[in-house]
KOLRO-970866 format. One record per residue (C-alpha): residue in three letters; z, y, x. Coordinates in steps of 0.2 Angstrom, whole numbers, plus 5000, padded with zeros to 4 digits. Each point is the difference from the previous one (the first is absolute). Layout:
! residues N
ALAZYX ...
//
This chain:
! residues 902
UNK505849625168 UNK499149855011 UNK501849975006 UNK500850004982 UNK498549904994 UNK500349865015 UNK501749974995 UNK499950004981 UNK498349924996 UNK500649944984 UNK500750194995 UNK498250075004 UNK499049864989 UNK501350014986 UNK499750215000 UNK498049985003 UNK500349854986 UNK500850114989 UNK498850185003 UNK498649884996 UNK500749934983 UNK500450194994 UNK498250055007 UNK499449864989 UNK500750044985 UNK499750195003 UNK498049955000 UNK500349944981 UNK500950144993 UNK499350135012 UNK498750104986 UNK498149995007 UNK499250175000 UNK498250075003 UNK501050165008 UNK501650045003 UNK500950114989 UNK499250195004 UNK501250155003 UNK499150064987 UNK501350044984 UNK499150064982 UNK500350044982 UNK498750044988 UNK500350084983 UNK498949954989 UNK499650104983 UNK498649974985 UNK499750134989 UNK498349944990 UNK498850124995 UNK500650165013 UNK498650055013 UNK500349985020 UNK500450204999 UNK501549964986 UNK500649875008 UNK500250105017 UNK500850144991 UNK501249904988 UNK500649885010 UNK499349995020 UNK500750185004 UNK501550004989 UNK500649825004 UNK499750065020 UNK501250134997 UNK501249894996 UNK500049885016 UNK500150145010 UNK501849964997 UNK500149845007 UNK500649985017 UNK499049915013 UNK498250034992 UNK498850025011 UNK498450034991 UNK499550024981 UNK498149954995 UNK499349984982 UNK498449964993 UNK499650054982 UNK498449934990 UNK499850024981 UNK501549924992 UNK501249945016 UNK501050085012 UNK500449905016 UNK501350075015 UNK500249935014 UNK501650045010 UNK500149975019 UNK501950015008 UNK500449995018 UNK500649825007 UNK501750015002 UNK500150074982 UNK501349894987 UNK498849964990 UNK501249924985 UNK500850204999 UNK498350075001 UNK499349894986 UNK501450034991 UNK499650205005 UNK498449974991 UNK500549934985 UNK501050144997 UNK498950155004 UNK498749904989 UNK501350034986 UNK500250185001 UNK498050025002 UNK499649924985 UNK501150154989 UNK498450085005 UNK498849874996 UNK498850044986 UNK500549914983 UNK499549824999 UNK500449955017 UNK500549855007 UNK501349995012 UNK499249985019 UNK499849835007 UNK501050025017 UNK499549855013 UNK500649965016 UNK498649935010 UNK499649945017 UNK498550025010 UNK500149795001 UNK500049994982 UNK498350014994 UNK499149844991 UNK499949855011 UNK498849924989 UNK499349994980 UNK500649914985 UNK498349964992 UNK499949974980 UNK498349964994 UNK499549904981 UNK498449974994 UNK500450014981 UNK501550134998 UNK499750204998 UNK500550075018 UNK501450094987 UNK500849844998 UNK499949945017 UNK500950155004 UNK501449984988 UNK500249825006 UNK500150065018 UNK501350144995 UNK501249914990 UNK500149805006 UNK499350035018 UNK500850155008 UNK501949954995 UNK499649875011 UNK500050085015 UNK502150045001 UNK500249825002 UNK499150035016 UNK501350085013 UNK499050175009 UNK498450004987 UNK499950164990 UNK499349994982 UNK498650144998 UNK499350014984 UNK498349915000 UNK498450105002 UNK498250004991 UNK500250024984 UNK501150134988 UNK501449954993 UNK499949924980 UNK500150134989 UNK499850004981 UNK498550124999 UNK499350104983 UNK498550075003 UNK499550154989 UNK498350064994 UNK499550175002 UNK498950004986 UNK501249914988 UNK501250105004 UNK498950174998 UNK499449934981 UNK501849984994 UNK500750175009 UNK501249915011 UNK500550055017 UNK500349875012 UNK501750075005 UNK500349954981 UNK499649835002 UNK501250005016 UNK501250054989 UNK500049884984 UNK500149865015 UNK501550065007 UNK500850024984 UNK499649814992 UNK500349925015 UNK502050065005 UNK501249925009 UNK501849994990 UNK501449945005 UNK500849824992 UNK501850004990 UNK501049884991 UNK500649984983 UNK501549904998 UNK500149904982 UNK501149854996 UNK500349905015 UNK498250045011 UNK499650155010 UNK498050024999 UNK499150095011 UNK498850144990 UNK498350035003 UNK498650084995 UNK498049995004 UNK500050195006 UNK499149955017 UNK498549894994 UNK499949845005 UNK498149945001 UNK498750115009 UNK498849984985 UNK501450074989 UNK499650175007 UNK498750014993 UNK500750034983 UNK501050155004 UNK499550164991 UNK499550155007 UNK499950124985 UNK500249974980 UNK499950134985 UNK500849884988 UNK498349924993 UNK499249955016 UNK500849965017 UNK498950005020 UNK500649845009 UNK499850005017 UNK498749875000 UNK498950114990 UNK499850125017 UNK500449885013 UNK500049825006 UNK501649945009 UNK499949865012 UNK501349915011 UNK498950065015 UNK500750105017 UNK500150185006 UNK498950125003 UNK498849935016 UNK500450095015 UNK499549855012 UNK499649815002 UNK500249875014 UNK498549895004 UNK500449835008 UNK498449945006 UNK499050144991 UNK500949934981 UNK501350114992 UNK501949925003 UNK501750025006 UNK501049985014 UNK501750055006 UNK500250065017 UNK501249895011 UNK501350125008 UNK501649965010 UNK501550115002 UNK500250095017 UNK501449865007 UNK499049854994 UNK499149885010 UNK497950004997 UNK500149805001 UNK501349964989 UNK499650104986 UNK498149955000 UNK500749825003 UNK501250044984 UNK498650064990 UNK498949845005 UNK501449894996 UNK500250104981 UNK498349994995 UNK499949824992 UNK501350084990 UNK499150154996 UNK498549884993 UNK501049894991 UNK500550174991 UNK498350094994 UNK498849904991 UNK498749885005 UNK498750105001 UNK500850145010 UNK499949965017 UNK500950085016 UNK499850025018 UNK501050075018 UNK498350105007 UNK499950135015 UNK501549895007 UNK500550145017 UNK501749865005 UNK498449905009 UNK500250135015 UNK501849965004 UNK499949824997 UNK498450005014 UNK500950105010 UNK501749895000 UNK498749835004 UNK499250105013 UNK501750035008 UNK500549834997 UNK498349945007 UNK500150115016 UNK502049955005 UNK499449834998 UNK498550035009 UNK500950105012 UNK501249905005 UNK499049825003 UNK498950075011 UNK501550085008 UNK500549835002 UNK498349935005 UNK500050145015 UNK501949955006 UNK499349814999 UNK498550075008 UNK500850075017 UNK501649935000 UNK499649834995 UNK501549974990 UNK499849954981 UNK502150075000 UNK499750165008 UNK498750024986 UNK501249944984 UNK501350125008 UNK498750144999 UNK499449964982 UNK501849984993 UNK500450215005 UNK498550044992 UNK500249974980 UNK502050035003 UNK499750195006 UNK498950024986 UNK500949914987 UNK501650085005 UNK499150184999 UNK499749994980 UNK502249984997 UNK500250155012 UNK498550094988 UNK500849954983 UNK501850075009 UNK499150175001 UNK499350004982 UNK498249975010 UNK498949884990 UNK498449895005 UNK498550124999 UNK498550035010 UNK500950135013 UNK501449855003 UNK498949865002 UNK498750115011 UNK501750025011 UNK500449845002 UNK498249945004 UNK500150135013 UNK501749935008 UNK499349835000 UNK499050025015 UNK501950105009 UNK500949854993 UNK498749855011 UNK500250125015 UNK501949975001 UNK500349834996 UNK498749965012 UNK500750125015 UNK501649904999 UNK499449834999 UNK498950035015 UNK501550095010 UNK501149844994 UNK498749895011 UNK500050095014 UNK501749985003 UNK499849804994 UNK498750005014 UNK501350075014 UNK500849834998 UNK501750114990 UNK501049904988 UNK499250004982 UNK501450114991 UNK500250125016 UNK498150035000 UNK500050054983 UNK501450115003 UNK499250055014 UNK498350044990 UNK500850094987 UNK500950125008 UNK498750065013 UNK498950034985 UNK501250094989 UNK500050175006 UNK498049994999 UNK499949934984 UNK501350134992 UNK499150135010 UNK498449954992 UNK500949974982 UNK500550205001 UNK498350075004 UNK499249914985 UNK501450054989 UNK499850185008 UNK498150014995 UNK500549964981 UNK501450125002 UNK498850164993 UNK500249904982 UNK501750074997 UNK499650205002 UNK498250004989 UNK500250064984 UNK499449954982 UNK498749894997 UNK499649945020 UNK501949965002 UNK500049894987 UNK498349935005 UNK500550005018 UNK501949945000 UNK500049824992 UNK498749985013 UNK501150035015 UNK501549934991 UNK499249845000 UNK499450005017 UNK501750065008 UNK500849844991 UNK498749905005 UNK500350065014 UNK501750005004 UNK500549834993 UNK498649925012 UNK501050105014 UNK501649894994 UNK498849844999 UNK499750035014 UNK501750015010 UNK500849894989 UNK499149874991 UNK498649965013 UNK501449965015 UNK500749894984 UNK498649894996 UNK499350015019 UNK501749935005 UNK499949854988 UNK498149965000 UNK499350045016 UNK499849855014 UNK500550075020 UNK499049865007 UNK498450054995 UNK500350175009 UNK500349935020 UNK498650075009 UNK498749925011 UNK498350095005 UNK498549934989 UNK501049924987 UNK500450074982 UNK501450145001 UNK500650164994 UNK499250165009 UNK501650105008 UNK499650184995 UNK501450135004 UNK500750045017 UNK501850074997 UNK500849945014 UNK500149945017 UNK500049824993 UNK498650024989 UNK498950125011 UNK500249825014 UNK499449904983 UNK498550104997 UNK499550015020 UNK500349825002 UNK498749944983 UNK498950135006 UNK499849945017 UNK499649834993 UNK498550074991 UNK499450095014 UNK500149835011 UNK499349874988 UNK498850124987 UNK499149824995 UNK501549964991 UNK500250164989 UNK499950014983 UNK498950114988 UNK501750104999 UNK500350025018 UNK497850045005 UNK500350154987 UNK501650065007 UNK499249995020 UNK498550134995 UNK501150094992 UNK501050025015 UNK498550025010 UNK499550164990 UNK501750094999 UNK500249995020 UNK498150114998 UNK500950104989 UNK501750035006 UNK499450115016 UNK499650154988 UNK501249974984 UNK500250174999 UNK498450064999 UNK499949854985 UNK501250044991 UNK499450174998 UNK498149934995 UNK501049894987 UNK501050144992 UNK498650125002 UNK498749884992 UNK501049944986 UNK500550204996 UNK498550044998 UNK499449844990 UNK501250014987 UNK499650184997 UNK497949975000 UNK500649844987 UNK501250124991 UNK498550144996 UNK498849874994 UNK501149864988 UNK500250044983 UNK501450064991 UNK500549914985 UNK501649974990 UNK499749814997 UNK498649895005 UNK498349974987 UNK500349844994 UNK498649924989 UNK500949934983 UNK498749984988 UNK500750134987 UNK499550185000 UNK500350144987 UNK498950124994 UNK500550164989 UNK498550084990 UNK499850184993 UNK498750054988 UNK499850184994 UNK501550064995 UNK500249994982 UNK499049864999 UNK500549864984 UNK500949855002 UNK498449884993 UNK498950125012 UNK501049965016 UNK500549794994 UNK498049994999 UNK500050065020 UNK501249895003 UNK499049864994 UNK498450065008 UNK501350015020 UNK500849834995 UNK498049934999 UNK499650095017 UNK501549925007 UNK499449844994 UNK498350015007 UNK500450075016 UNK501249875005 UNK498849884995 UNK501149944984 UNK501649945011 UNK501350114989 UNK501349894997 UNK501050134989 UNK499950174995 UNK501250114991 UNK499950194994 UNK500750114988 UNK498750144993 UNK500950174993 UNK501950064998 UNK501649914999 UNK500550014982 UNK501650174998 UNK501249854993 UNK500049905017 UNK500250155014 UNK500749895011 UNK498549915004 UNK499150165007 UNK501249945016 UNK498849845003 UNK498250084992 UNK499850204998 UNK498350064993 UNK500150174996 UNK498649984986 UNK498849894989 UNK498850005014 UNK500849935010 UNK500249815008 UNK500749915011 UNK499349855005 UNK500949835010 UNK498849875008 UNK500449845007 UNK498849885009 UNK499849835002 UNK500949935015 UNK498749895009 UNK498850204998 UNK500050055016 UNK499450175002 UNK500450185009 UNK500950114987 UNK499450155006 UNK498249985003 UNK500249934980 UNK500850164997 UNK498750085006 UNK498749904988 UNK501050044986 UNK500150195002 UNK498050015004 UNK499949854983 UNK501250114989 UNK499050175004 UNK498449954999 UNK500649924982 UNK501150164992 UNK499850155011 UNK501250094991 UNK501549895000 UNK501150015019 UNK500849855007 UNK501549985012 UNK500549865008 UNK502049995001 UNK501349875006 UNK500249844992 UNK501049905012 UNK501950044998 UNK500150035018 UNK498750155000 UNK500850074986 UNK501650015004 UNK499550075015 UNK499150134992 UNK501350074993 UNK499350004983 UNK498450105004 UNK498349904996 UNK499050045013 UNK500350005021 UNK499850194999 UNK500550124987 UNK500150205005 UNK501150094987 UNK499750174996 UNK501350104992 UNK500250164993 UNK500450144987 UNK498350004991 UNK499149854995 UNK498350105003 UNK500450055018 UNK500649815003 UNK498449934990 UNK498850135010 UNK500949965020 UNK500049804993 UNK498150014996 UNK499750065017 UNK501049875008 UNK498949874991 UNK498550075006 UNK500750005017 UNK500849805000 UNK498249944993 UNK499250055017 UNK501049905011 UNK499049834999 UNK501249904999 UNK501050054985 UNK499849924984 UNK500550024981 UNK500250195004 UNK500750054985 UNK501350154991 UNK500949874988 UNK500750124986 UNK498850014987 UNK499950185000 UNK498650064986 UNK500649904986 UNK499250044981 UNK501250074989 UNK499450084983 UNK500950134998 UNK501050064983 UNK500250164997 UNK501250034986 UNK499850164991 UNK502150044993 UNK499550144990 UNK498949894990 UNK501149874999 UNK501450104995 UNK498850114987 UNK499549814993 UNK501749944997 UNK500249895014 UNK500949985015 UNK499649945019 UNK501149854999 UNK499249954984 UNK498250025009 UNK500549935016 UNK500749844994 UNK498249974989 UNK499150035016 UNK501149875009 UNK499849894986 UNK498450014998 UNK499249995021 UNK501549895005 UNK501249894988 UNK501550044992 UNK501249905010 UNK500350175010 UNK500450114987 UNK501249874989 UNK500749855005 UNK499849854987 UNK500349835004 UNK499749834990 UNK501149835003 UNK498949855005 UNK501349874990 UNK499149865010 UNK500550045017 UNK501750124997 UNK498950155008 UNK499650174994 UNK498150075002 UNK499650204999 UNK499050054984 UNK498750115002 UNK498650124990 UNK498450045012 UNK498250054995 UNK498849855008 UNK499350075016 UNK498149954993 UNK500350124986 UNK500850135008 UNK498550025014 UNK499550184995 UNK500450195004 UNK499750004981 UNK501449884995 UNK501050095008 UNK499950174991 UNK500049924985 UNK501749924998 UNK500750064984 UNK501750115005 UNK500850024980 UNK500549874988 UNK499049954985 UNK498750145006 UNK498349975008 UNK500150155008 UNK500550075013 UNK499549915015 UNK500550035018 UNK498450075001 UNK500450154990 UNK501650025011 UNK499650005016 UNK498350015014 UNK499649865011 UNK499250005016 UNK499749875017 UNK500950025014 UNK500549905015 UNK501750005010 UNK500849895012 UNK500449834993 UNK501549955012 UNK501250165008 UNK500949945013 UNK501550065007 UNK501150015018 UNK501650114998 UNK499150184997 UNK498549965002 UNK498149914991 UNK499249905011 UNK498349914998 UNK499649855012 UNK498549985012 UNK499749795003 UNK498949925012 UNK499949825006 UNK499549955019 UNK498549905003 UNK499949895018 UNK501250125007 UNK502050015005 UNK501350114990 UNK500550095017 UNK498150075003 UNK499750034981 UNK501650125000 UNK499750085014 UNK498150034993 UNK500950084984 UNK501250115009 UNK498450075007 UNK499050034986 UNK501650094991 UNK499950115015 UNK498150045000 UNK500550034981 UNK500850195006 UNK501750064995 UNK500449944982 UNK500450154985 UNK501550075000 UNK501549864992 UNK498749865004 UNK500749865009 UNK499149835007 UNK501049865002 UNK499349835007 UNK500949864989 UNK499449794999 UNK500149905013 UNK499450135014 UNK501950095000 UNK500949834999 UNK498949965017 UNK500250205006 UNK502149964996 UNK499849835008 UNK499450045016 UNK501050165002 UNK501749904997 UNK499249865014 UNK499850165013 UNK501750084995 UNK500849825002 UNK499349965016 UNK500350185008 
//
């Protein structure tokens, strides 16, 4: 190579030129990451079913739909979660699965499973996701004179089509409000003094209000278009449908109910800074790059104002692109760095500004050049990369230098310029390639891990091993190049006590005379050595004390450093990543299960206040959403999943110039928020997209699954497991997450009596739903807003203020134009409770045991909970514990480090 490049300087420039103008134009098409894409490949399947309990969901659509995918080749592992209305499954495939065929798998097995769907049922929502694509920030919608129902429509229909303009953005449906329905609410008591049932009322709507098809009439030379005004036109116009009429005098609707252009039933709000609103969650494809689509929505938001009113406004909060965009200016900040005091040391000791701009110009070529050779591998810039090539910076310094200084040394031995660069070069070749494979072979364990830490793990030594190597081809090729053209032979004629190059390899019999003979000089005439030269004398002095017994040394050294590493080993901690200190924390509250929506909004308030207080009034933003995603938007469960209405999860950023210790503030809180409502539990979970995607999904460091046959022996062995968790001291947030003694009033219906009063279930069933729920599950009606071309689900409900008693209950009227009978007279009642949420992995329930780690590392927590399941005693016959979260990625990780380097 140092031959080739002599000869053909002008070939070497043009191909370094030409690497350098391709690496340039790799690092602006080259997508920008937080991670690199994890080996991680996922469908969910995704189905609503409003009004069905967690149980009927399970039964009617987990299990059967499970069935089905056992089909489907490559599937690794099938998990559900059902709460009262929605289904979600979550299908895990091996890597090397195709996952085009196996989506394609899915949709047809989703096909046949829904000939077994109850009647009514949607076809499944099937989604390929990615553990990368989660929400990289928040679309926040806020207005201080419009209904949150408004701000909602606005958001859904002129904000969201927006986002296919921007290349990798996904378009969820916004979240905080219920979707604008045309709502008629009924009156029990109007509807009991004129004998009328609700399901009649549902059923005089759904016939005045029908959609028809158009046709045409042809006469003379026109062709009209017919229609007619069977789908009402006005909201307020519902109002004048009848209900019933004998001839003489005719029940309207708005003689037992009032109808309102309002929203759905109220299942859950968002709170932005503790007012009710809207916000879309950001999310980008798997392949896309974080920075571009955040820099895409940033560039579409004037755009998005000039299209909602003036007094809506909107914001990009919780942005999650800022970690990348630090860590590629760190990067930049650290070559830089890195290489001018590289330069500064070269100027320093060889007391040539050349030597040091030869030096500086290897440094940002190796790197620069690294980022093509990444985009040719379908790598991308991320966190794992950049780590890889800060690490290979310090490599790279080491051989530029080596050659420079072995160049002067042969300058100093009086040789011709381009022989001693030749010279140089090739006695440091076989060094530096050995060198070269020893890094390269230390990265080499990448390639055989598996899942998750390969993916973690291999763009990190790719982009060391490129850095790498091309600085190995700097170094042979373009340094000779540039040496050749820049550097000045005089400067390098040697003369005791003057400034010169230090010889510092002894190859041969030439060079070893060289060395003897500028040694001998600073033995003779030590007044005229430099600081240099004084350093090097001692440490000559102390080798020739050491030399005698090197033997006995090296065996110290080994021996030592042995037994160092091992002593260092036992006492550092084990983490997945390092604690960073962002200012954003996330924090999931539980009241008693069961507990209303208003109940757990007004706890919410009361945490946001202790929030407040506690960090002394600098919180810049905060964000949560309070209760259940609403059935017609399943989709979103993927980026908030509550399984109840008491439930919350709460997002909280602070303001940049607070500086404060995250978890001794977590800490504060937990003591704050229990002193305040001892019966709600809190969990901290991951906010930053780092910590969540390296969870895996799970929301707390450790989660212990137990699974089984029978919920109670899971429920007993899980209870036990708490106990256990809560007495290592430092756990936190120890917690079963299910809700599993959920109220439910219980209907028993009585068939005899129904069939002995006329009657029949479906009738009574669907005056029940009616009735407790709305009727938009038991008949699909829908009105045509003529404003904005969209069409709104109509609906009949009973106001949840009126129906707030056992007694309302039993008295819903269950005949036409009869005041008797009523579901009392039909049926018992009694209180009950059941799980809330039954989830599901192949077989097998499962219930979920969380903890958080306070002042302690993940390593030492895991191992404290592997004990504590072993004090615990053999589990019940067809139990199973499983350690899940974080602690099993870090259990994976180091097991595929160990296999790698065996």
């Amino acid at each position: 190579m140092v031959d080739f490049a002599l000869k053909r300087p002008i070939t070497v420039i043009v191909i370094f030129l030409g690497i350098l103008l391709f690496s340039i134009m790799a690092i602006f098409t080259i997508p920008v990451d937080i991670f690199p894409r994890l080996n991680s490949p996922t469908i969910y399947v995704i189905e609503p079913y409003g009004g069905m309990s967690p149980q009927q969901m399970e039964g009617f659509f987990a299990t059967r739909m499970q069935d089905q995918f056992l089909y489907i080749n490559g599937i690794k592992n099938i998990e559900s979660k059902n709460i009262q209305g929605l289904t979600m499954l979550k299908l895990t495939f091996y890597e090397n699965t195709d996952m085009a065929e196996a989506s394609a798998q899915v949709a047809l097995q989703v096909s046949r499973a829904m000939n077994f769907f109850p009647p009514g049922a949607v076809p499944p929502q099937v989604i390929r996701f990615d553990a990368s694509s989660l929400p990289v920030g928040d679309l926040v919608f806020s207005s201080k004179t419009r209904s949150l129902k408004d701000v909602y429509d606005l958001a859904l229909t002129r904000i969201r089509p927006l986002f296919a303009s921007v290349p990798g953005l996904s378009a969820p449906p916004p979240m905080g409000a219920n979707a604008r329905t045309l709502v008629m609410n009924i009156d029990p008591e109007k509807l009991r003094s004129y004998n009328i049932t609700p399901d009649e009322v549902v059923q005089a709507v759904v016939k005045n209000n029908v959609i028809t098809p158009s046709g045409n009439v042809r006469i003379g030379n026109t062709m009209y278009i017919v229609t007619n005004n069977s789908l009402e036109e006005k909201a307020k116009e519902f109002a004048e449908i009848p209900i019933v009429t004998n001839g003489t005098s005719t029940v309207f609707l708005s003689d037992v109910a009032t109808v309102s252009d309002a929203a759905d039933v109220t299942v859950g709000y968002a709170l932005v800074n503790g007012k009710r609103s809207v916000y879309i969650p950001v999310v980008k494809t798997a392949d896309a790059s974080t920075m571009d689509v955040v820099n895409g929505l940033k560039g579409k938001l004037p755009e998005m104002k000039d299209l909602l009113p003036e007094d809506v406004s909107v914001s990009y909060e919780f942005d999650q692109s800022v970690f990348v965009i630090n860590a590629v200016k760190s990067l930049v900040t650290e070559g830089a760095l890195g290489a001018l005091l590289t330069g500064l040391m070269v100027l320093l000791f060889l007391q040539d500004w050349r030597s040091s701009l030869i030096v500086i110009i290897t440094i940002p070529v190796s790197v620069i050049s690294a980022v093509m050779f990444l985009k040719l591998t379908g790598q991308t810039i991320n966190l794992m990369t950049l780590s890889g090539l800060s690490l290979a910076i310090g490599v790279l310094v080491d051989q530029a230098t080596v050659t420079i200084e072995n160049i002067h040394q042969h300058l100093e031995m009086g040789k011709s310029k381009k022989l001693a660069i030749y010279d140089a070069c090739r006695e440091i070749a076989f060094p530096l390639l050995l060198i070269l494979l020893c890094i390269l072979a230390v990265f080499a364990p990448s390639f055989v891990m598996n899942g998750v830490p390969k993916a973690m793990f291999l763009p990190l030594s790719l982009s060391i091993g490129f850095a790498m190597i091309i600085s190995f081809f700097a170094a042979q090729m373009l340094v000779p190049v540039i040496s050749n053209w820049i550097l000045k032979i005089e400067k390098y004629a040697y003369k005791h006590g003057r400034e010169h190059a230090h010889a510092g390899l002894a190859l041969n019999e030439q060079e070893v005379n060289e060395v003897g003979a500028h040694l001998n000089e600073e033995l003779k005439h030590p007044e005229k050595n430099d600081l240099f030269q004084k350093v090097k004398m001692s440490f000559l002095r102390q080798l020739e004390k050491l030399l005698p017994k090197r033997k006995q040394w090296v065996i110290v050294y080994f021996t030592g450093t042995l037994l160092a590493v091992g002593f260092c080993f036992s006492l550092i901690g084990k983490d997945m990543l390092p604690k960073v200190n962002s200012g954003q924390f996330q924090l999931r509250i539980r009241e008693p299960d069961g507990t209303r929506l208003e109940r757990t909004e007004e706890a919410v308030h009361k945490v946001l206040a202790i929030i407040d207080s506690t960090a002394e009034n600098h919180v810049a933003i905060s964000s949560a959403y309070v209760g259940l995603i609403p059935s017609s938007f399943g989709t979103s469960n993927l980026y908030v999943f509550n399984s109840g209405t008491q439930e919350a999860v709460i997002q909280v950023g602070l303001d940049e110039d607070y500086k404060v210790n995250l978890d001794n503030l977590k800490e504060k809180l937990r003591n704050s928020i229990h002193r305040s409502l001892p019966d709600a539990r809190i969990s901290f979970e991951p906010i930053e997209l780092t910590e969540k995607i390296m969870s895996g999904g799970a929301s707390t460091p450790i989660e212990i699954r137990v699974a089984g046959k029978n919920i109670d022996d899971i429920e007993n062995y899980a209870g036990k497991l708490e106990q256990k968790l809560n007495a290592i001291s430092y756990l936190r947030d120890v917690q079963i997450q299910q809700p599993l003694k959920f109220p439910v009033i219980r209907i028993n219906l009585d068939r005899l009596k129904i069939a002995q009063m006329g009657l029949n279930l479906p009738d009574v069933a669907r005056s029940i739903t009616d009735a407790t729920s709305s009727s938009r599950f038991t008949e699909k009606n829908l009105w045509l807003d003529e404003n904005n071309s969209y069409t709104y689900q109509t609906q009949i409900e009973v106001p949840e203020y009126m129906m707030d008693d056992m007694s309302q209950i039993k008295s819903i009227p269950l005949i036409k134009g009869m005041n008797r009978p009523f579901l009392t007279d039909v049926a018992t009642f009694s209180v009950d409770s059941v799980p809330g949420e039954y989830d599901r992995s192949g077989p097998r329930r499962f219930v979920t045991v969380s903890a958080n780690i306070n002042k302690c590392d993940l390593g030492t927590a895991t191992s404290a909970v592997q004990k504590a399941i072993a004090e615990i005693g053999e589990p019940p016959k067809g139990l199973q514990m499983q350690i899940k979260g974080m602690s099993s990625l870090l259990l994976e990780t180091f097991s595929s480090l160990q296999t790698g380097c065996t």
